[in-house]
N, C-alpha and C positions, 0 to 999 in steps of 0.2 A: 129606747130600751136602756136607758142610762139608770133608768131606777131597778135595777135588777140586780139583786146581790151574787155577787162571786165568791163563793165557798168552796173551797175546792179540797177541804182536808176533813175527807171523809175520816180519818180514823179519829179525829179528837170527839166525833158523835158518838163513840162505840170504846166498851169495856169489853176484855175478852179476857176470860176467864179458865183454865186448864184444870177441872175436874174430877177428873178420873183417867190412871195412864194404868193399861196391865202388865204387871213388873215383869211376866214369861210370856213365853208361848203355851197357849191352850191348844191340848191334842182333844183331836174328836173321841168322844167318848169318856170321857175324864174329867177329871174334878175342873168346874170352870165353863164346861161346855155346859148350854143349856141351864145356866145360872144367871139371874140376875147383880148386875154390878150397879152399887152405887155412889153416885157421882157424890163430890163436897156439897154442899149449902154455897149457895153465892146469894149476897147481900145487893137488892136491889140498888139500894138509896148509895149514890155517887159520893167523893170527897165534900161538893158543893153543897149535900142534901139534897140534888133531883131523883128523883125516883126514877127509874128506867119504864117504860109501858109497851116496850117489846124485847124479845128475846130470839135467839138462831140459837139453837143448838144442835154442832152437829158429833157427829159419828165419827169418825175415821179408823178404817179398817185396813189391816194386811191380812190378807186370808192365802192357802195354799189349798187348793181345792181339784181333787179328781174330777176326772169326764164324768159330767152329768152329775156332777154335788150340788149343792147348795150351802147357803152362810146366811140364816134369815136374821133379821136385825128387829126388835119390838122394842120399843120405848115408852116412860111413862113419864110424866115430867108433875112432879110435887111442889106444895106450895107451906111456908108454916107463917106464925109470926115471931119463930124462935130462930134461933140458928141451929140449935144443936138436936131439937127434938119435937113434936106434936107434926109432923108434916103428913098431908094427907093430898089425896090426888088431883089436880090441876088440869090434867090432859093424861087418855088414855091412848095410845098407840100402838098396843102389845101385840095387834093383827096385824105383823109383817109389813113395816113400812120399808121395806129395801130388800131382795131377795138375789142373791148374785148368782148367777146363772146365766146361761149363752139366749135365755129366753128375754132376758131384761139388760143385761150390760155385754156388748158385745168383747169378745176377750176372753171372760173373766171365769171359763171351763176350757179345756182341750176335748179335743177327740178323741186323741188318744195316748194321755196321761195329765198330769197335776200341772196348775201352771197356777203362777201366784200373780195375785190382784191386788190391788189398794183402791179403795172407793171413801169419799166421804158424803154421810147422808146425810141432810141438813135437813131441821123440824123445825118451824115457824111456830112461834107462840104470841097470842096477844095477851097481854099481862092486865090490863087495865080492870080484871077483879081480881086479881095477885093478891096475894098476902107477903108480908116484905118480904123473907127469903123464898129461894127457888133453890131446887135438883133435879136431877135428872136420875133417872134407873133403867140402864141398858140390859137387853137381854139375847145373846145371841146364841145361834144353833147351828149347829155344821150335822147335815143331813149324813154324812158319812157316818160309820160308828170305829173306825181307826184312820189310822194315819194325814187325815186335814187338820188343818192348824189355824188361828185367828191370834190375832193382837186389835185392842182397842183403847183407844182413846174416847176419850166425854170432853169438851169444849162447849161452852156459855159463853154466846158474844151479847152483851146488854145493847140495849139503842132505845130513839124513840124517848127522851130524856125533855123533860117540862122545859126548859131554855135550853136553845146551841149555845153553843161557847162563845164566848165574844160578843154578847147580843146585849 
């Protein structure tokens, strides 16, 4: 087993990317709820010139949510050969990839009142028909129509890069 490579510094495979962060708190029913957000343009192609041929992007959510709410999370992840403009859709997710509820994340309702949650949902993309830049476009929903709350974040981690480093 002597021919077997020891790498062990997984983050030098991996670009990670900060997105889209929501500067307040979104109350249910309000400007924000049930809107889509969208994330920067992240530029596949590395310092080196590798292209990246996967992608993680996740979610990360603070929600404050009454007994029996929900916080449903839809995603779309776009693809352009611009940075700034022509992006058109990559992967569709807007059918509720993450729903917080006592039904699916244990915790994350009371019984009998609001209790707050942080979840992060992570979406697997294979890029290999990518167009250079990538985005993502979150969209979340608080089932209540007053007083629940959400904060989000958009994070793009690149990987999956034509040479490791050091090779």
């Amino acid at each position: 087993m002597s021919n077997q490579v020891q790498f062990t510094d997984v983050g030098a495979l991996l670009k990670g990317v900060n997105t889209f962060m929501t500067s307040a708190v979104v109350i249910a029913g309000s400007a924000g709820d049930n809107t889509t957000d969208v994330g920067a343009g992240v530029d596949r192609v590395d310092a080196e010139g590798q292209l990246a041929m996967s992608a993680a992007f996740l979610f990360p959510t603070k929600s404050v949510l009454a007994a029996t709410k929900t916080l449903t999370l839809g995603a779309i992840i776009d693809h352009s050969d611009a940075l700034a403009s022509g992006y058109t859709t990559l992967l569709d997710r807007t059918t509720t990839i993450v729903r917080h509820s006592t039904a699916v994340i244990a915790g994350s309702t009371g019984s009998t009142g609001a209790t707050t949650n942080l979840a992060a949902t992570q979406l697997n993309v294979d890029l290999k028909g990518a167009k250079r830049y990538i985005r993502s476009r979150a969209k979340l929903n608080l089932s209540n129509t007053t007083a629940d709350t959400f904060q989000l974040t958009q994070v793009c981690v690149l990987g999956g890069y034509q040479q490791n480093p050091n090779a």
